[in-house]
N, C-alpha and C positions, 0 to 999 in steps of 0.2 A: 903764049903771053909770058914774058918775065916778071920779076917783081920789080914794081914800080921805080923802087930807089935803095940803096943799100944804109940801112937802119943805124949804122954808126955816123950817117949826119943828120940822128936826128939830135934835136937841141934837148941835153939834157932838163930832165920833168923836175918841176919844183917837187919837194920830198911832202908824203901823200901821207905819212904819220903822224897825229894830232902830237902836239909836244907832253910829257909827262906832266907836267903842271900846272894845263889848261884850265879854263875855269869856264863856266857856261858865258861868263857877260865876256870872256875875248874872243868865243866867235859869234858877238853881234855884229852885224852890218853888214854890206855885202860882199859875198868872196874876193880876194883877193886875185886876177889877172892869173893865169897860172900859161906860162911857153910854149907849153906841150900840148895844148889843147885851145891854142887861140886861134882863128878862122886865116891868119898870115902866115902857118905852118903849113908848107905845103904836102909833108904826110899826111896830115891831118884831114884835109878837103875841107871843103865850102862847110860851114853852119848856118840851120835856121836862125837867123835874127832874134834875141833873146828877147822877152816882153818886158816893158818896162816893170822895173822892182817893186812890186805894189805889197808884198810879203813884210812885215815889220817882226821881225825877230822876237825882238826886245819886247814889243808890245805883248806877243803871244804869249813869251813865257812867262810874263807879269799874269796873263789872264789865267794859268793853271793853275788846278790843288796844288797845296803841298804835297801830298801823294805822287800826282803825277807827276810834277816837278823831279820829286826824287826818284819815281821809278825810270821816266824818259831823261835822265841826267846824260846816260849814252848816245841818245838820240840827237840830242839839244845839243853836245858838243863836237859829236864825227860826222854827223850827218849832212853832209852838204849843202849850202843852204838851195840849190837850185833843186832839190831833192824835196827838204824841208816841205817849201813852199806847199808843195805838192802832195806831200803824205801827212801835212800834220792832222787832217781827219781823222786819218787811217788811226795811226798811233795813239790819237786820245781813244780809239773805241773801242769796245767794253773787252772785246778777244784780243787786241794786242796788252791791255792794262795786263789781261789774266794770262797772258806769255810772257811781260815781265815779271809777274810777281812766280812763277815756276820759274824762269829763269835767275830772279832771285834767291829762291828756295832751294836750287841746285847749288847757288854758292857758299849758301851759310850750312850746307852742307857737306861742304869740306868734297864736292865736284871737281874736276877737271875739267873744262869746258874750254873746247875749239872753236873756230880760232881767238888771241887775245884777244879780249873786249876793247881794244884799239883798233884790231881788223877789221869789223865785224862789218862795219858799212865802208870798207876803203875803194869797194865798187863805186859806190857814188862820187869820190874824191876825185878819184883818176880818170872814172867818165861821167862827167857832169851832165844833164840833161839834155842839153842844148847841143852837146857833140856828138849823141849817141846816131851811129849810123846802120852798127850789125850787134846783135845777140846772140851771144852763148848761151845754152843754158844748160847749168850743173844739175846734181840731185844734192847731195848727200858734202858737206867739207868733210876735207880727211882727217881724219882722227887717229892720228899718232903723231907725234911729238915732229917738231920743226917742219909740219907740213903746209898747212890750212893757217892763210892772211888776208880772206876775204874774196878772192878772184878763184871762182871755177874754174879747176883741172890746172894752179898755178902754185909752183912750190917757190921759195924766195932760195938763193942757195946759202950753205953748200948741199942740200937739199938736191939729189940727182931728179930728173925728169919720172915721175909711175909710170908703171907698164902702159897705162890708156894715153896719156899724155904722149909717152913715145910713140903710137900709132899715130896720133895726129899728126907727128912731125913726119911720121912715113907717108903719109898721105898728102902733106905741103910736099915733100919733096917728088911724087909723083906728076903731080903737076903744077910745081914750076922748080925745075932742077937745082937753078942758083939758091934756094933754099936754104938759112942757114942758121941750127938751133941757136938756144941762149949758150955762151962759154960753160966749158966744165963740163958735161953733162947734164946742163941745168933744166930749171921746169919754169922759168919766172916769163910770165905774160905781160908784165905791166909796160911793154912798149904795146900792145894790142890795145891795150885799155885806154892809153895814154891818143890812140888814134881812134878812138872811138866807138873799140868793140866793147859793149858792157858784157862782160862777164858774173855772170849769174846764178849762183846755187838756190836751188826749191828754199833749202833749207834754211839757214844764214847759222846756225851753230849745232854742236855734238860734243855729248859728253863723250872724252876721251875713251880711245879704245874701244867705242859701243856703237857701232854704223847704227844710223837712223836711232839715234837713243831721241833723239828731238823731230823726233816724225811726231804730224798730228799734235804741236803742244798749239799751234797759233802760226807757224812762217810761211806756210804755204799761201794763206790769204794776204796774208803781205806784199809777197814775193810775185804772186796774181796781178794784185794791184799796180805795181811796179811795171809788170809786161803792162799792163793795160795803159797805163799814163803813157810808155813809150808808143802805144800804138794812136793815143790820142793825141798827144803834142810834137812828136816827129811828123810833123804830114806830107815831109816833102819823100817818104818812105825808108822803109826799114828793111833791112833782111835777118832773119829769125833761123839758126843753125839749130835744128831741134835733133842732138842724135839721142835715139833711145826713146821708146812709147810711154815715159814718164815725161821725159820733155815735149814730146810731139803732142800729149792731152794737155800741156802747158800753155799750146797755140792754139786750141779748138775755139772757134771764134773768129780768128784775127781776120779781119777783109784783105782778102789775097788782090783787090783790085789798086790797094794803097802799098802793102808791103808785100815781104817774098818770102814765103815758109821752104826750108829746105831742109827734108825729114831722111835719116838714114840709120841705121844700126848704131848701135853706141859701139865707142872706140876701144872699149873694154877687149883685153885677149879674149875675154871668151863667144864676143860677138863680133869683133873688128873683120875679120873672114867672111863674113858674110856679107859683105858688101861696101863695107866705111870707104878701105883702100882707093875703090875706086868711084866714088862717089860727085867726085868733082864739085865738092860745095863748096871751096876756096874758088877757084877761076870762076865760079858762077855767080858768086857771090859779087865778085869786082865786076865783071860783065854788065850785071844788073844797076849795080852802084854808079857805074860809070852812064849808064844810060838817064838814070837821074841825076846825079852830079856834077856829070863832066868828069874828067880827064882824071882832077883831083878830089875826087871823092873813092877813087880806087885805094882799096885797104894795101898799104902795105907788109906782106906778111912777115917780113925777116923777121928774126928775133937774137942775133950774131949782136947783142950791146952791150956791154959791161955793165956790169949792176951799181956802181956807181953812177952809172949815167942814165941808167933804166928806170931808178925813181920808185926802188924799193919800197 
């Protein structure tokens, strides 16, 4: 099998970073159309039919404390609204209140915290609800400087490609040869996301330099919930890339009669040898995808597109 199409036609993604001087009331209403992720993109493939917008933004944040208000201020203006809709239980409840207010407590303590509180939800931006086809799932964002912008195992550049990251690419390029990284020796995914792979870390932040300093504060129920909604509202199915026995207890549950778990060694040098390489979860992936989808619901994997058109 080749790759579908080669990734430099695809149509540049509208840019997935909230502006610096947002304000909660400018992203009321409903998201704005984005190119990159509309059902007449043919990388893209077919979308379930979106439900009608029954979510009222505006109304919600009117009904919050003042607390909440200010502690979900991040939430209320990166969070997608097709996301929104969906987690705002989640977010008002009583363990995500007490993950922001530690995440708070991290900052007026003069923290380092990964990645910017710009990135933090830019998963949802690039794969909105309604596009999501395959999942990744991360552990841990990287925690050292110009690495971690929200998308598991995705560095923006001039940020080279991690060691694990590079294994993945050795493993696209085993099975399917025309394979071809991001320019430079890059790491950036957001053409994956932008076709409807959500990429996904347990975690969603770390204080710098400190792996897992943000294990256990409140993301993992989150991040839980998250798989769970995809498994709930994707019905036409999903495929779930679980490398790693942290990701793989991520999926315990999911009805394998709806989607497709594909479990293997994490890409990590110190476990990619043991089986990643030849794993075949890219072609299996499209195989599956195409049997639900058709034709165009097969991921295209290249990733050879300029970062200006890639949608940084």
């Amino acid at each position: 099998m080749s790759l579908k199409r080669k990734a430099a036609d695809i149509v540049a993604a509208e840019a997935k970073k909230p502006k610096a001087n947002s304000s909660i009331t400018s992203f009321f209403g409903p998201p704005k159309t984005n190119s990159s992720t509309s059902s007449t993109n043919p990388s893209k493939g077919p979308t379930e039919p979106a439900p009608a917008l029954k979510f009222d933004k505006e109304k919600w944040v009117a009904g919050l404390t003042d607390e909440q208000r200010a502690l979900l201020k991040l939430e209320i203006e990166t969070l997608h609204e097709s996301w929104l809709a969906v987690l705002k239980d989640e977010i008002t409840s009583k363990s995500f209140i007490e993950l922001k207010k530690f995440l708070k407590s991290e900052a007026e303590a003069g923290k380092k915290i990964f990645p910017p509180s710009e990135d933090v939800y830019s998963w949802s931006r690039h794969t909105p609800l309604s596009t999501v086809k395959a999942v990744i799932l991360g552990q841990d964002p990287y925690h050292n400087l110009n690495q971690a912008h929200g998308l598991c195992f995705s560095v923006r550049p001039p940020t080279p490609a991690p060691p694990s990251l590079q294994n993945i690419y050795k493993a696209l390029k085993k099975e399917y040869p025309t394979f071809e990284p991001p320019p430079n020796k890059g790491g950036l995914l957001t053409p994956w996301a932008d076709r409807g792979v959500l990429l996904l870390n347990t975690c969603l932040t770390v204080r710098a330099h400190e792996a897992n300093s943000h294990a256990g504060k409140g993301w993992e129920k989150f991040t839980q919930k998250v798989i769970d909604l995809v498994c709930q509202k994707r019905t036409h199915g999903v495929v779930f890339l679980a490398w790693g026995s942290p990701a793989q207890k991520r999926c315990v549950g999911i009805n394998g009669s709806k989607h497709y778990v594909l479990k293997s060694v994490h890409p990590s040098p110190l476990s990619a040898h043991k089986g990643f390489f030849d794993c075949g979860h890219f072609t299996k992936a499209n195989e599956w995808l195409k049997e639900r989808y058709g034709d165009d619901g097969v991921i295209d994997w290249n990733l050879n597109v300029a970062p200006e058109d890639a949608g940084v």
